[in-house]
N, C-alpha and C positions, 0 to 999 in steps of 0.2 A: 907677781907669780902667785901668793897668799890669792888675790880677789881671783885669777883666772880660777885656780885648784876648788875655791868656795864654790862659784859658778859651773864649774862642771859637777860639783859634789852635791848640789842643789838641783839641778837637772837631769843629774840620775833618781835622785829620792822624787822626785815629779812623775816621770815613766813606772818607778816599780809601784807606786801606791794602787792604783787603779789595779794593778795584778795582785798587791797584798790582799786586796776588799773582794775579789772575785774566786781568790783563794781558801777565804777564810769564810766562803758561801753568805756575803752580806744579803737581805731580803732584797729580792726584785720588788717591784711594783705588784700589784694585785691587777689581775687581768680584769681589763670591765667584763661585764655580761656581753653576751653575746645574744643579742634578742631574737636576730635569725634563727639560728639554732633550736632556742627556746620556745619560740612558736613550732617550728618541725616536732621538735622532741614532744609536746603538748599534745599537736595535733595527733601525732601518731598514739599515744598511750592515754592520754586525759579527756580529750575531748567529748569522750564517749560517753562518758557519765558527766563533767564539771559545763560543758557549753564548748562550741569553738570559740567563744569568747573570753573564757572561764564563767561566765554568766549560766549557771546550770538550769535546766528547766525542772530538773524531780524535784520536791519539795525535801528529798532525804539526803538528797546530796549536797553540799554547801557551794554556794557565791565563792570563787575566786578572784573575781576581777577585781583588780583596786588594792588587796590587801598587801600588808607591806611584807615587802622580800624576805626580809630578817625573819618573820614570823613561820613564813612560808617553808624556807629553809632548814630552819628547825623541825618543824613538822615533819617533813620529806626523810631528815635522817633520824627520826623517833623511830620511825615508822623501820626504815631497814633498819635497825639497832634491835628492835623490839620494844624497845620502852612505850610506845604510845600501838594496841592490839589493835588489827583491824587486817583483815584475812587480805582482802584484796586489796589493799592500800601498801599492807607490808610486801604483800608477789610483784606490786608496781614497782614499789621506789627500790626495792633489791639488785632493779638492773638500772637503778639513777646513779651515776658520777655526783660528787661534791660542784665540778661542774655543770653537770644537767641540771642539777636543783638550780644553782643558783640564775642560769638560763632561763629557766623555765617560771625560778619567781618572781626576777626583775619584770620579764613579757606580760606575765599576769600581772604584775603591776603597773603596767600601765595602759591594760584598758580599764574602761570606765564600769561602773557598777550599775548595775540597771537595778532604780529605788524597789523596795517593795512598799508592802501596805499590811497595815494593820486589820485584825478582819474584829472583834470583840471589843464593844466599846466597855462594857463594865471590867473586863479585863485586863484592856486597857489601862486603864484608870489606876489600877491597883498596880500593873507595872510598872508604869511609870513612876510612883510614889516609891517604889523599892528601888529602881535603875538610878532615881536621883539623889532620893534619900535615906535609901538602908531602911533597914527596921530595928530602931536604937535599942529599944526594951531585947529583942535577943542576937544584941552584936552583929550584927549583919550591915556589912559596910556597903554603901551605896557604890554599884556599879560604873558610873560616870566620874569616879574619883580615877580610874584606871585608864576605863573604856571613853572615856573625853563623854563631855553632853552631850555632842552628837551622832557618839557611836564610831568617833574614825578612829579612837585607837590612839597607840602610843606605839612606831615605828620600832623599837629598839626592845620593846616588852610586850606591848598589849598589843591584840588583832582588832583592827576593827570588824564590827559588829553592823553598821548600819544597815540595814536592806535585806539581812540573813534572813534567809528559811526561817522558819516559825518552828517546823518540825524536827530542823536540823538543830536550830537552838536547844530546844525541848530539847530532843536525845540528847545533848552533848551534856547540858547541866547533869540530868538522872543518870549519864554514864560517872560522871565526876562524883555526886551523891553515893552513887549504888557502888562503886568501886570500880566498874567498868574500864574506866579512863583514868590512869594515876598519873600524869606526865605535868601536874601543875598541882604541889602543895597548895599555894595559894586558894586556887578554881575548888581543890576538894571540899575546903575548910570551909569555904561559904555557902560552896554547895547544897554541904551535911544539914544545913541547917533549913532548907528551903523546902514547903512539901510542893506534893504535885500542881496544886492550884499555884501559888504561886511561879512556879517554876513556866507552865504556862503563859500565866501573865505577862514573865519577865520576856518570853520568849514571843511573845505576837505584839508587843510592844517594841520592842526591837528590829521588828519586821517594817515596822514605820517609820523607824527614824530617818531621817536623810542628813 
């Protein structure tokens, strides 16, 4: 009688659990991206300026293809929040879902980035000498300790850079220097310290990397 009464008393606490965890609002799974969506959503609001590929063709507008989601994402809700200024970037992403973003960053990540090129070789030169190895005399920490050697970035913190705009680099540094851009302690502090020739450099050498 004892084992039958255990067995039933075991077989109810089986049935109610799954309704205690559903009660007490345990986390569902995280919906994957939806990459259909995210190409729609793109095509209709981004394209216009980034590429239909995210591959943009104005030298002012940045490379999206490739870059990692996380980074993306973040951007996307700077941007409606206000934190990162940008008049027509902030009237886009104000009508983005948490959703849409992240649709719309997975999709860009995974097309492929079309390389650029460097156009200045003595420019060059001197970028790449800062991207690898800083300039110790005034604290300026080498860019590829973040940005990887080859400019892919760090998925989870850092954007890759490979293949950017020359022009977009540029702005975005002197935005970061000049005050423009505050959405990265980090990016300002190194910024402050870089003048225009350099800032240049770092920026059309960058444009080469693959």
């Amino acid at each position: 009688m004892k084992l039958l009464a255990s067995s039933l008393l075991a077989a109810l606490l089986a049935a109610i659990a799954p309704l205690s965890l559903a009660a007490t609002g345990a986390p569902k799974p995280a919906a994957k991206p939806d990459l259909v969506a995210g190409e729609a959503r793109f095509t209709a609001a981004c394209a216009a300026c980034h590429g239909a590929d995210g591959n943009s063709g104005s030298p002012v507008n940045p490379k999206l293809a490739q870059q990692h989601p996380e980074y993306l994402v973040k951007q996307l809700r700077e941007y409606k929040s206000g934190v990162r200024k940008n008049a027509i970037m902030q009237g886009m992403a104000a009508g983005l879902s948490d959703e849409d973003m992240k649709n719309i960053a997975f999709w860009l990540a995974s097309k492929q980035s079309k390389p650029g090129f460097a156009k200045d070789k003595e420019l060059v030169a001197l970028g790449e000498r800062i991207y690898r190895g800083g300039i110790a005399d005034r604290q300026i920490a080498a860019c590829a300790g973040c940005h990887n050697p080859t400019g892919a970035g760090n998925p989870a913190q850092y954007p890759r850079l490979a293949g950017q705009h020359a022009d977009y680099t540029q702005a975005q540094l002197s935005a970061y220097r000049d005050g423009g851009r505050q959405n990265s302690v980090q990016m300002t502090q190194v910024a402050a310290k870089l003048n225009d020739r350099e800032i240049r450099a770092l920026a059309d050498y960058i444009a080469g990397l693959r």
